[in-house]
C-alpha positions, 0 to 999 in steps of 0.5 A: 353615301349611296345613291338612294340616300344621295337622291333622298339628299336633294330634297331634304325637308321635315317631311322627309325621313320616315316610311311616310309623309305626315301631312296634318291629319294625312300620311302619305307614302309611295314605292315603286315594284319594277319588272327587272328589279323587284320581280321577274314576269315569269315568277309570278301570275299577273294578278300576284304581281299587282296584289304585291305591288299593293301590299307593299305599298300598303305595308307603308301605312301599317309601318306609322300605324295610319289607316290607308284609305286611297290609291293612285296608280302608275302603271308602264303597260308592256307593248305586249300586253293583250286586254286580258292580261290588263284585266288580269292585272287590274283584277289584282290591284282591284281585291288588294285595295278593297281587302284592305279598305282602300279605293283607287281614285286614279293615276296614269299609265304609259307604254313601256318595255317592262311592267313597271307599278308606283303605287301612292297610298294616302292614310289617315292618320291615327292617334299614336303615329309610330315613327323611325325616330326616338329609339332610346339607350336601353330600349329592347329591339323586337321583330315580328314573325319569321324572318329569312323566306323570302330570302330562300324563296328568290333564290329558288326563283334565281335558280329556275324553280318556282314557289308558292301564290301564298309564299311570303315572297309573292304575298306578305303578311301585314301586321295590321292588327299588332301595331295599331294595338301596340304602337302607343307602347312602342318608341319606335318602329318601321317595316322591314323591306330591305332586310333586317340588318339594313333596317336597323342600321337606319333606326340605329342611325338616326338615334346614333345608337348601337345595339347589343344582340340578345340572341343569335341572329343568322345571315338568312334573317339579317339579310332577307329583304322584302319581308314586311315583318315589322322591326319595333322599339320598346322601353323594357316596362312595356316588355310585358304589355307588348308580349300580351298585345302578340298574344292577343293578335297572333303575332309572333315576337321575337325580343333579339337586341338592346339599344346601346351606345355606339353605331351598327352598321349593316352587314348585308348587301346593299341591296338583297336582289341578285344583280341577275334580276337588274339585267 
């Protein structure tokens, strides 16, 4: 058992398990996006750093089709930081959340060595929630978009060069649209922030299923992280409607696998950062 699970582990409850929290008519949900972990200051602008630390946190709530609504924010403020790198941060989290409908309603800051951001997102629920659990023998397993940029975007970063404001690595496309249209055709689903192989090895486990790749899938796209593409399940006579539903959003969908018996594990590293960037 890894160390995430092992902690995960300690509290373990019907509440636990899932992208989010599902608390009556709530869901809620939290990640944190840490300076020397998920981000060097020197690869991205201030502003870029808070408008990801709140896209990724908000992809959590697009993951169980929930409509965010509110944010709490954490933020470890480095001694050096002048008042208008503050500003400049808090412009971030500021047009993230009204981009996507959600009003800050408080948190709390402290001093810190590092920039360090938890992020809380609490959604309303919808009607058809979409979970981790469910997936069924013979299901067909999709993601949605391209995935392996933000793979080859850190390892530009890693080696010294930059990449783009818009790249997917500092600005992710949520599929808000796709899912809330599609996730009562959907058995199953969840976002993919530690990499497609990893994130199907959890979908897989937790329905104690294998899986039987229909197409080629590379290392770039099995190991990329921090994508928050949407890895989805489907019964086979929903095929047809999910594929009109993509059309329909401009999503691309790519139907790579089948659920089967058996167990599949992730072929990746544990974790898709660089040791550099924990140093």
């Amino acid at each position: 058992m890894d160390k995430e699970s092992f902690i995960i582990s300690q509290f373990k409850n019907r509440f636990i398990g899932d992208d989010g929290a599902v608390v009556g008519k709530w869901v809620y949900s939290k990640d944190l996006f840490a300076e020397g972990s998920h981000f060097k200051r020197e690869w991205l602008e201030l502003y870029d750093i808070a408008q990801k630390a709140m896209i990724v946190n908000i992809s959590d709530a697009v993951a169980m089709n929930a409509r965010p609504k509110y944010a709490l924010l954490g933020v470890g403020v480095p001694k050096d930081f002048t008042y208008d790198m503050i500003e400049e941060l808090s412009s971030g989290f500021k047009k993230t959340a009204k981009d996507y409908g959600v009003q800050i309603i408080g948190g709390d800051t402290i001093s810190s060595d590092k920039l360090f951001i938890s992020v809380t997102i609490i959604s309303k629920k919808r009607k058809h929630t979409l979970t981790r659990f469910g997936l069924q023998k013979g299901d067909l397993l999709a993601y949605t978009g391209k995935l392996g940029a933000s793979k080859k975007e850190l390892e530009i970063l890693l080696k010294g060069g930059s990449v783009s404001r818009n790249s997917r690595f500092a600005k992710p496309t949520l599929r808000t649209q796709f899912i809330k249209k599609a996730a009562k055709y959907l058995r199953c689903g969840l976002d993919i922030s530690d990499g497609l192989s990893k994130d199907l090895s959890r979908l897989c486990a937790i329905s104690s299923l294998g899986i039987r790749f229909l197409l080629p899938v590379g290392s770039h796209e099995l190991c990329s992280g921090e994508e928050y593409e949407m890895l989805v399940a489907f019964a086979p006579q929903n095929r047809d409607k999910i594929l009109e539903i993509s059309k329909k959003s401009e999503t691309p969908l790519v139907i790579f696998g089948e659920a089967v018996e058996g167990r599949y594990e992730s072929e990746c590293a544990e974790h898709h950062f660089s040791k550099e960037t924990n140093e």
